[in-house]
C-alpha positions as semicolon CSV with decimal commas, in nm:
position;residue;x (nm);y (nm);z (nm)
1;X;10,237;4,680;15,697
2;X;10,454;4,387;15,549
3;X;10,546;4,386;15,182
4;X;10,356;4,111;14,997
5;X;10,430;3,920;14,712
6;X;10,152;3,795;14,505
7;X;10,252;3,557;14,194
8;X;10,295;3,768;13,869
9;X;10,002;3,807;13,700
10;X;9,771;3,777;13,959
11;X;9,438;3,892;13,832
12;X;9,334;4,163;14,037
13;X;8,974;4,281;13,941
14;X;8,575;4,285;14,076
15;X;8,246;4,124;14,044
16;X;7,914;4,180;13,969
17;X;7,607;3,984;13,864
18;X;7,378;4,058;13,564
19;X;7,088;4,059;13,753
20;X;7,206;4,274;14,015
21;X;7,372;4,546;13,817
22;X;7,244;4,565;13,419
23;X;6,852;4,683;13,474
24;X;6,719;4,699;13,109
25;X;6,526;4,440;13,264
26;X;6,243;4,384;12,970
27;X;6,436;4,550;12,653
28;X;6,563;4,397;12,350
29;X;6,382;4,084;12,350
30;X;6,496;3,948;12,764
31;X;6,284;3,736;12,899
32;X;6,162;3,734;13,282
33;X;6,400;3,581;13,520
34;X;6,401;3,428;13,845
35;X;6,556;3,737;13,942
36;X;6,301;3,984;13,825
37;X;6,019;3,864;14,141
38;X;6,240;3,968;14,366
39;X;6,127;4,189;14,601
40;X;6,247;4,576;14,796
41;X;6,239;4,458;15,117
42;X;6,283;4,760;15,375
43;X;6,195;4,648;15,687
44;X;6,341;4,281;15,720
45;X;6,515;4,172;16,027
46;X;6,847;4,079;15,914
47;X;6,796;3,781;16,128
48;X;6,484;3,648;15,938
49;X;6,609;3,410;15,696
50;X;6,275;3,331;15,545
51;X;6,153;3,699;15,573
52;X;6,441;3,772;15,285
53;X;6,463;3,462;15,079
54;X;6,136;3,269;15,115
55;X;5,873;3,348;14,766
56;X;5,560;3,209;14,723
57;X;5,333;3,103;14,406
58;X;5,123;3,470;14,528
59;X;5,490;3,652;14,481
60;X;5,523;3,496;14,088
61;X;5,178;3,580;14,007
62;X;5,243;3,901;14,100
63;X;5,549;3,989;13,983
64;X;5,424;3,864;13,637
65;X;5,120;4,081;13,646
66;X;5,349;4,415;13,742
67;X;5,583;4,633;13,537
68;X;5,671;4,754;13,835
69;X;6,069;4,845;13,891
70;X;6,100;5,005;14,224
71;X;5,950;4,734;14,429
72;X;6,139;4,474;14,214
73;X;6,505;4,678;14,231
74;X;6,651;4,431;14,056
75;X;6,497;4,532;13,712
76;X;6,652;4,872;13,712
77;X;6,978;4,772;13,904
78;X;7,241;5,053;13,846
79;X;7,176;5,058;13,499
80;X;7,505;4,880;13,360
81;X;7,293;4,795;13,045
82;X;7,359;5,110;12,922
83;X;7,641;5,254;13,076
84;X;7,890;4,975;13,088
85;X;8,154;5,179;12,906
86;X;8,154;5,451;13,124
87;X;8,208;5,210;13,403
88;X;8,471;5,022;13,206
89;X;8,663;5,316;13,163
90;X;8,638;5,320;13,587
91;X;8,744;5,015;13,630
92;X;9,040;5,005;13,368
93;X;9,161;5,374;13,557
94;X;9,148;5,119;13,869
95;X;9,383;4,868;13,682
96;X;9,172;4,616;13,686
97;X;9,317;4,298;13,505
98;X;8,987;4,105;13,519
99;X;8,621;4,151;13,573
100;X;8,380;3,904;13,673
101;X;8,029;3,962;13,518
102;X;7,758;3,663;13,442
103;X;7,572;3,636;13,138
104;X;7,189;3,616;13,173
105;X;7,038;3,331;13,015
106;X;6,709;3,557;12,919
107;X;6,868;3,787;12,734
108;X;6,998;3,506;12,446
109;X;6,722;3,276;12,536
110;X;6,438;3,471;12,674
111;X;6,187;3,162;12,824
112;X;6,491;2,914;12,737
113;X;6,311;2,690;12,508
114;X;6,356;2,924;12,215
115;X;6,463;2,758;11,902
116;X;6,731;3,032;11,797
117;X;6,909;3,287;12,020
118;X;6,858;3,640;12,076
119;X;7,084;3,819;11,839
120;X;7,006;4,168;12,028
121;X;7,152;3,976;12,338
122;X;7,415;3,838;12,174
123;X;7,518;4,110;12,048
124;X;7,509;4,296;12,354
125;X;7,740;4,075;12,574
126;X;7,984;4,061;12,204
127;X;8,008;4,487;12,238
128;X;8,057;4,460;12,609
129;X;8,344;4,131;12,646
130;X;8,512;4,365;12,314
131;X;8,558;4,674;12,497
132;X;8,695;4,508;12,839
133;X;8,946;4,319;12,567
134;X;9,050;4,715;12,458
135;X;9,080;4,802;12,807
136;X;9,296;4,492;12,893
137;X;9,037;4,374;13,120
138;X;8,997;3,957;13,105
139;X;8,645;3,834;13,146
140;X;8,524;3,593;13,354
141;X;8,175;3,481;13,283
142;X;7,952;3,327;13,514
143;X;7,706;3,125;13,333
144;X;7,447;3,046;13,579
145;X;7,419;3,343;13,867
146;X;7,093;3,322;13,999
147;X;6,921;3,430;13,699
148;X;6,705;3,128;13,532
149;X;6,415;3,187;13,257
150;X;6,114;3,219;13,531
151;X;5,931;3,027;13,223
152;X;6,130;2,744;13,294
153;X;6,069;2,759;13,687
154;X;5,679;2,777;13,591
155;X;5,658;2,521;13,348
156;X;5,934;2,270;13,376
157;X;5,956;2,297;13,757
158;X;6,281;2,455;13,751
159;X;6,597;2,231;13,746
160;X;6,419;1,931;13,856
161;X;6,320;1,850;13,546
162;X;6,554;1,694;13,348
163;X;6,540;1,892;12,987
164;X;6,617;2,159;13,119
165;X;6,980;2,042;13,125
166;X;6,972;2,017;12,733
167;X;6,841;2,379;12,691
168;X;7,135;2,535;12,921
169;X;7,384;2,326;12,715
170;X;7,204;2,436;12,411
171;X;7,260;2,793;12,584
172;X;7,615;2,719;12,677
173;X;7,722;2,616;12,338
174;X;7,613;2,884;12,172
175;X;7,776;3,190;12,403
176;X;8,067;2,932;12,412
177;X;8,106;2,949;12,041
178;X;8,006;3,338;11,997
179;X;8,259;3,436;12,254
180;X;8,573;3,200;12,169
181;X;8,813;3,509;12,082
182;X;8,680;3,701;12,387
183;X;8,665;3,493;12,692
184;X;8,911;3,241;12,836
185;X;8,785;3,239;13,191
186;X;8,426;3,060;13,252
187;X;8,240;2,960;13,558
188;X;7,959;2,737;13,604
189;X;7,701;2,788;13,862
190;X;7,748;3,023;14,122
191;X;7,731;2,951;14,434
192;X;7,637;2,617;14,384
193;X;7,587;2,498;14,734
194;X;7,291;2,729;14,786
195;X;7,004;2,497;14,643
196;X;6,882;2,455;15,000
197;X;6,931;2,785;15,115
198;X;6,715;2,934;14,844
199;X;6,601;2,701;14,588
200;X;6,368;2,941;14,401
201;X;6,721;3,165;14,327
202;X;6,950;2,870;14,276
203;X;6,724;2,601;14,093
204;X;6,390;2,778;14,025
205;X;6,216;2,490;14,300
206;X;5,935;2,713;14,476
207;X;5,886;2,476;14,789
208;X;5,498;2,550;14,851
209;X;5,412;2,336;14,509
210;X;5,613;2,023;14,695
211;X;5,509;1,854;15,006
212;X;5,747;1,890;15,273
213;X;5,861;1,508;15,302
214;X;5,971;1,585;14,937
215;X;6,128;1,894;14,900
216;X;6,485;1,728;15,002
217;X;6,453;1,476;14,728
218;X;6,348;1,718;14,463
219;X;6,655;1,961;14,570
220;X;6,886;1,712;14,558
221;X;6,779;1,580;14,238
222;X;6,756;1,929;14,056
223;X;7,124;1,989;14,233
224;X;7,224;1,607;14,029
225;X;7,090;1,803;13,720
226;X;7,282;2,119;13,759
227;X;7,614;1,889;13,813
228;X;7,562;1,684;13,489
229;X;7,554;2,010;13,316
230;X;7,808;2,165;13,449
231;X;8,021;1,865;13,354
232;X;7,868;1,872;13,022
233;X;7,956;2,237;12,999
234;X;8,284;2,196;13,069
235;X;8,334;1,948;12,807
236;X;8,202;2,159;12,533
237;X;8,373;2,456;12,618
238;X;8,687;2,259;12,615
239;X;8,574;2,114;12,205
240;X;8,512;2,509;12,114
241;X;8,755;2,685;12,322
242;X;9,090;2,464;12,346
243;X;9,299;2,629;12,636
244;X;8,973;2,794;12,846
245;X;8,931;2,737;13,172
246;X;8,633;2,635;13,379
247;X;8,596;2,694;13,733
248;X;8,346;2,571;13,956
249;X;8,206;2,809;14,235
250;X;8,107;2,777;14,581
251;X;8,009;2,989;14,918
252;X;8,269;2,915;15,140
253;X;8,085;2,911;15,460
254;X;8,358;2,806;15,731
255;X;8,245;2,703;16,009
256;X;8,446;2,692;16,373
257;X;8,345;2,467;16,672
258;X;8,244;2,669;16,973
259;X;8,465;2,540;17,214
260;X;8,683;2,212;17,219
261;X;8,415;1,984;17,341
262;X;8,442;1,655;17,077
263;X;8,105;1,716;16,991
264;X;8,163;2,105;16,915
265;X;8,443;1,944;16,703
266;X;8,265;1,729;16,513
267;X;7,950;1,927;16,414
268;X;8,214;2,195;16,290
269;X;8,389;1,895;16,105
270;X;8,068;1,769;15,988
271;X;7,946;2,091;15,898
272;X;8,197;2,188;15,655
273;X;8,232;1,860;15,453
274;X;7,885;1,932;15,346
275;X;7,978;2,297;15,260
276;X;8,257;2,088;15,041
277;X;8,025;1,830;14,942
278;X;7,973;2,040;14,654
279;X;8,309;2,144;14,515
280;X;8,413;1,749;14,594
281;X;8,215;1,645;14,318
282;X;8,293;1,914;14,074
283;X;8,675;1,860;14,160
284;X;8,717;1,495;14,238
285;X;8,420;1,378;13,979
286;X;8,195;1,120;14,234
287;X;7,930;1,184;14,490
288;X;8,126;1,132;14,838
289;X;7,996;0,810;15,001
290;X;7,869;1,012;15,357
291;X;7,605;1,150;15,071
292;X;7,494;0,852;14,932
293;X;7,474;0,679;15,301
294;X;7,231;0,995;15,375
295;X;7,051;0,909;15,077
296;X;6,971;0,555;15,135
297;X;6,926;0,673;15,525
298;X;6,652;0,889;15,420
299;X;6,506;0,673;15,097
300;X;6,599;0,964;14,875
301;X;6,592;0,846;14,537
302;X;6,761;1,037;14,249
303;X;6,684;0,925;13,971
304;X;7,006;0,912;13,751
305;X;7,053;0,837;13,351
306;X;7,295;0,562;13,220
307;X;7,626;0,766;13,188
308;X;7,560;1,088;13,434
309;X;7,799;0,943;13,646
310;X;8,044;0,908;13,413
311;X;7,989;1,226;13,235
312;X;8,071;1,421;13,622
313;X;8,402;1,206;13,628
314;X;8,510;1,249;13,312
315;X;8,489;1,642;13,300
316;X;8,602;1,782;13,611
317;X;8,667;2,137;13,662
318;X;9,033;2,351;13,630
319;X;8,998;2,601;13,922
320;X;8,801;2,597;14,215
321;X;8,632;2,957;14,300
322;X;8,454;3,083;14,587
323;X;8,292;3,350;14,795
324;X;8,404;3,415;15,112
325;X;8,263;3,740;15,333
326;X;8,243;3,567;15,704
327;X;8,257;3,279;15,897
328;X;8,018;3,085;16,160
329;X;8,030;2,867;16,409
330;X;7,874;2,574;16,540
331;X;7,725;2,434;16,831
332;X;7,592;2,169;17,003
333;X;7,365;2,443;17,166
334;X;7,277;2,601;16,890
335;X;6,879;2,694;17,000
336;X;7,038;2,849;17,293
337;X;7,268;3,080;17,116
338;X;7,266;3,396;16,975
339;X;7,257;3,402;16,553
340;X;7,402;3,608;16,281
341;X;7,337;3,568;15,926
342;X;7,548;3,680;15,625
343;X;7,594;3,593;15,207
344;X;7,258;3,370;15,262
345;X;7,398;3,177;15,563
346;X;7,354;3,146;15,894
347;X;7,488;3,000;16,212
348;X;7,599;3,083;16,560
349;X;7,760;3,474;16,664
350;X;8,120;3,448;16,707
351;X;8,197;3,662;17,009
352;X;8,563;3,720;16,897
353;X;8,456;3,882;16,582
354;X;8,286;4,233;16,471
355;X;7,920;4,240;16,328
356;X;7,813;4,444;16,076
357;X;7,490;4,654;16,034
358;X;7,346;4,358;15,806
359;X;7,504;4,124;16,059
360;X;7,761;3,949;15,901
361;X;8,085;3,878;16,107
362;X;8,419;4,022;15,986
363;X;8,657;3,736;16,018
364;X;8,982;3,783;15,762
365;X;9,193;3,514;15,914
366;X;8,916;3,302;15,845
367;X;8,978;3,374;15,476
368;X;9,381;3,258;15,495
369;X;9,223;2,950;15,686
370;X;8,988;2,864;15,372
371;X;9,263;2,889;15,168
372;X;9,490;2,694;15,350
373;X;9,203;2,423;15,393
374;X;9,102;2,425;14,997
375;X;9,398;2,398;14,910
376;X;9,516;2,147;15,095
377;X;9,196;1,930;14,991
378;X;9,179;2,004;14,585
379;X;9,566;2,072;14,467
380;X;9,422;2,312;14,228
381;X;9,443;2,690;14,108
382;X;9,231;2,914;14,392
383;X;9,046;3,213;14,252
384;X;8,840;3,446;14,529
385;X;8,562;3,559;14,283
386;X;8,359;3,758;14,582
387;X;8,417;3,920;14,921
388;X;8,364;4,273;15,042
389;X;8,169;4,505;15,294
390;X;7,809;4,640;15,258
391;X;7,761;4,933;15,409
392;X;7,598;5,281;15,409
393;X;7,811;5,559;15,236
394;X;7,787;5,882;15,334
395;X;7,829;6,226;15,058
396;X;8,103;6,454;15,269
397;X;8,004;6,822;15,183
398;X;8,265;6,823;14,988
399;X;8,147;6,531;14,761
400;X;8,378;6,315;14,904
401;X;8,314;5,929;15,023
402;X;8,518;5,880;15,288
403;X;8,488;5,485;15,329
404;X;8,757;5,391;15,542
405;X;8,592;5,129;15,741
406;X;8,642;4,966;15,346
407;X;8,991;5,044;15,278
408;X;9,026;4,874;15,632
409;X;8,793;4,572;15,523
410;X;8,973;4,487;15,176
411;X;9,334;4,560;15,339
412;X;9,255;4,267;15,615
413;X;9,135;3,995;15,386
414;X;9,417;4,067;15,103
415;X;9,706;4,090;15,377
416;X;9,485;3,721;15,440
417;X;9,543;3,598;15,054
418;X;9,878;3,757;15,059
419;X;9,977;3,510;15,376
420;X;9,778;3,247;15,239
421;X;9,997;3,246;14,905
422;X;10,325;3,318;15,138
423;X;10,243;2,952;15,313
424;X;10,257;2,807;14,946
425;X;9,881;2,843;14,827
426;X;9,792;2,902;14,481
427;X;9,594;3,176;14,432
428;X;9,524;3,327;14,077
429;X;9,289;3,637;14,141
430;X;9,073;3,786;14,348
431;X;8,769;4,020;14,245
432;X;8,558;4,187;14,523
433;X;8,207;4,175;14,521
434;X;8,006;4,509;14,390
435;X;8,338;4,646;14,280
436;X;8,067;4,937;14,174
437;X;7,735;4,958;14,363
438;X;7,434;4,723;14,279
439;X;7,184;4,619;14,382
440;X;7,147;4,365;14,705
441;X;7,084;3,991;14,657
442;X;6,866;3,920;14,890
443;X;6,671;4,312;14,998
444;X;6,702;4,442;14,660
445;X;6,866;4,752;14,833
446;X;7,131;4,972;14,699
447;X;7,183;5,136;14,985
448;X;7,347;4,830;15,117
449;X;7,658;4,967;14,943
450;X;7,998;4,747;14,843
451;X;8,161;4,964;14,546
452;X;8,461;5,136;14,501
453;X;8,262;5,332;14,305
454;X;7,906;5,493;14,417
455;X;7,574;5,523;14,236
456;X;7,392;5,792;14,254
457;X;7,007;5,604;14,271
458;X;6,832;5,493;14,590
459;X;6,698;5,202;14,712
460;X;6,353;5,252;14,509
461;X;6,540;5,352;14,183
462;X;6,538;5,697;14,203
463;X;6,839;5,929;14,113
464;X;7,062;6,039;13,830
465;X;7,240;5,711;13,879
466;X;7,561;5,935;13,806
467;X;7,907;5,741;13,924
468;X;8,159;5,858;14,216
469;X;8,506;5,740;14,319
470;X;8,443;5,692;14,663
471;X;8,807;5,731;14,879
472;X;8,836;5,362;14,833
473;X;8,881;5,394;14,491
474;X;9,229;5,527;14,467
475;X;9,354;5,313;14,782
476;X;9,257;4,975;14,548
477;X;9,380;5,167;14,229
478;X;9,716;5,186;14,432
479;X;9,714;4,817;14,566
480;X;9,662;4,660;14,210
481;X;10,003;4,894;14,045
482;X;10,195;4,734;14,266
483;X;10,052;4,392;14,238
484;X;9,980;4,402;14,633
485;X;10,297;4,486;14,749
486;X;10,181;4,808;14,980
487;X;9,823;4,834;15,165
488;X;9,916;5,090;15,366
């Protein structure tokens, strides 16, 4: 294995997501989220995109009626609500240098029309940014990560509606101006690009209430919403934090052609401007002109007030960030080929590539051609806030966790950013997904494992929910103390 040299102070760290990781679902005064009606789902066919992410008005009701937290794993998670220190302690013995958590709107506005914040809330997210500052562990705080007041999805039809733009900034001023001293690191939306993939999660839109020749047009105007805001964001956390940074934050869902037939080639090309549709306006401040073409095409109309467009010029993001765990490919013969699905994508199997249980394709070089590509397109500071392996971990009789198929996962994909910043790429951090175990996006399963770090609780809740170095562990302890110079 070649000696690497990543730029000093690379921030080397992990990820997690409120929803999937603090539980403590209804105490202290949070309100129901988007994420709290999502369901344990143990039988799904990894293939069945709809089977996973599709929700109904039947699923809200229901969730709303039910206290319920083994069906909806997502209210317990792996109980970070209380434990975080313990885990903090974990994750400063790994070296960590930065930790990407998101802040969940219902916990310091619990429907998100509330006059005055939670305090309890507040105060919570104040204790836990002030012991990661003891630890030497930076923050970086997702503000928007799939976790919306359900109120507002009921009653002000999610993002489509535009005041619901004023109460986020209303929410992003005040964490903004709580947290000055604590945070310097700040993302927007995660994910952004997923408002078609599952607009209930992304943008609180539950499709059923819309009819179908509308749904594009009501997506595409809650996605103009959620890009006025994040511009908006951005400029206030620039007046109240001078020197933060804001990042915006897409899935990076590369796509290859399947062969070198033109038309291959251009559905892959096509395909991946729109995946950078969405980073191009956060980045270059304007809709592209192939959208608006679409737009008139179709007779979308998005309805726009005097100034949005120069509000998303005028406040552009610092750093572009983005998920990465697999790529696709694309074909002109798509219906006839065979499909794998990963990170709430899908597309056509890559026979040069390995498939995992949940079928996602393993494809590291993929991740030094992203960064080559973004690069090359924005100009701008790279940050890799997710990427990592689920799998099922097995207890050794010993106690052990022997997850080498993990050390071997993470090793790939840095020796990727590692050649990636060695072909002049600039690349500030990277932070693996479920640095500790949590609980699955889209199945709500734990055993769907991606931590360094295992959790004693199964997929219905049940255990001591106890923590474990897995072997893992001390391989990515190693890796960060000498700032990626040895993965062997």
């Amino acid at each position: 294995m070649k000696k690497n040299r990543f730029p000093e102070g690379f921030l080397w760290g992990g990820a997690t997501a409120a929803n999937q990781c603090e539980g403590a679902w209804n105490e202290d005064g949070k309100g129901m989220s988007v994420a709290d009606c999502s369901t344990y789902k143990p039988n799904v066919d990894p293939k069945d995109y709809e089977a996973q992410h599709g929700i109904s008005i039947a699923d809200i009701e229901n969730a709303m009626k039910s206290d319920d937290i083994s069906l909806y794993g997502k209210r317990h998670g792996v109980d970070f609500y209380h434990r975080y220190k313990e885990d903090l302690d974990l994750f400063a013995e790994m070296g960590f240098k930065v930790l990407r958590i998101s802040i969940a709107w219902t916990r310091i506005f619990p429907n998100g029309i509330e006059e005055k914040p939670n305090e309890k809330g507040l105060l919570f997210y104040e204790n836990l940014f002030t012991e990661m500052k003891k630890r030497n562990i930076e923050p970086l705080v997702t503000l928007h990560h799939y976790e919306m007041p359900l109120y507002l999805s009921n009653n002000y039809e999610g993002w489509y509606q535009r005041p619901v733009v004023d109460m986020f900034i209303k929410f992003c001023k005040v964490v903004f101006t709580r947290y000055k001293d604590l945070v310097k690191y700040w993302l927007t939306f995660n994910e952004i690009d997923s408002v078609f993939r599952h607009p209930f999660t992304t943008i609180g839109i539950v499709t059923e209430r819309y009819p179908k020749e509308k749904r594009e047009e009501i997506i595409y105007q809650s996605l103009h919403h959620q890009f006025v805001a994040s511009s908006l964001a951005t400029k206030y956390l620039r007046e109240i934090i001078p020197g933060a940074l804001m990042g915006g934050m897409l899935t990076r869902t590369l796509t290859y052609p399947e062969n070198c037939n033109p038309k291959n080639c251009m559905l892959a090309l096509k395909q991946n401007r729109e995946n950078y549709f969405y980073s191009d306006v956060q980045v270059f401040g304007e809709y592209p002109k192939f959208i608006k073409n679409a737009w008139e095409k179709k007779k979308i109309n998005i309805k726009m007030e005097p100034g949005d467009e120069e509000i998303i010029k005028l406040y552009t993001v610092d750093f572009v960030s983005f998920s990465y765990y697999m790529s696709f490919v694309s074909s002109i013969d798509a219906e006839k080929r065979e499909k794998v699905n990963g990170n709430i994508s899908t597309g056509v199997k890559n026979p040069y590539l390995d498939v995992t249980e949940w079928n996602w394709q393993v494809d590291p070089l993929g991740l030094h051609y992203s960064l080559i590509d973004m690069y090359d397109r924005y100009r701008m500071p790279l940050f890799i806030v997710e990427n990592g392996l689920g799998n099922r971990d097995k207890i050794e009789e010993d106690g052990s966790i022997q997850d080498d198929y993990r050390i071997a996962y993470f090793r790939e994909h840095i020796q990727a950013i590692a050649d990636a910043v060695d072909d002049g790429v600039d690349v500030i951090g990277y932070t693996p997904w479920g640095c500790i175990d949590l609980v699955s996006m889209s199945t709500c399963q734990i055993s769907k494992r991606y931590g360094f770090i295992y959790v004693d609780a199964d997929d219905l809740g049940n255990g001591t929910y106890n923590r474990k170095k897995k072997k893992s562990f001390d391989w990515y302890k190693k890796v960060i103390s000498v700032n990626g110079a040895d993965l062997s």
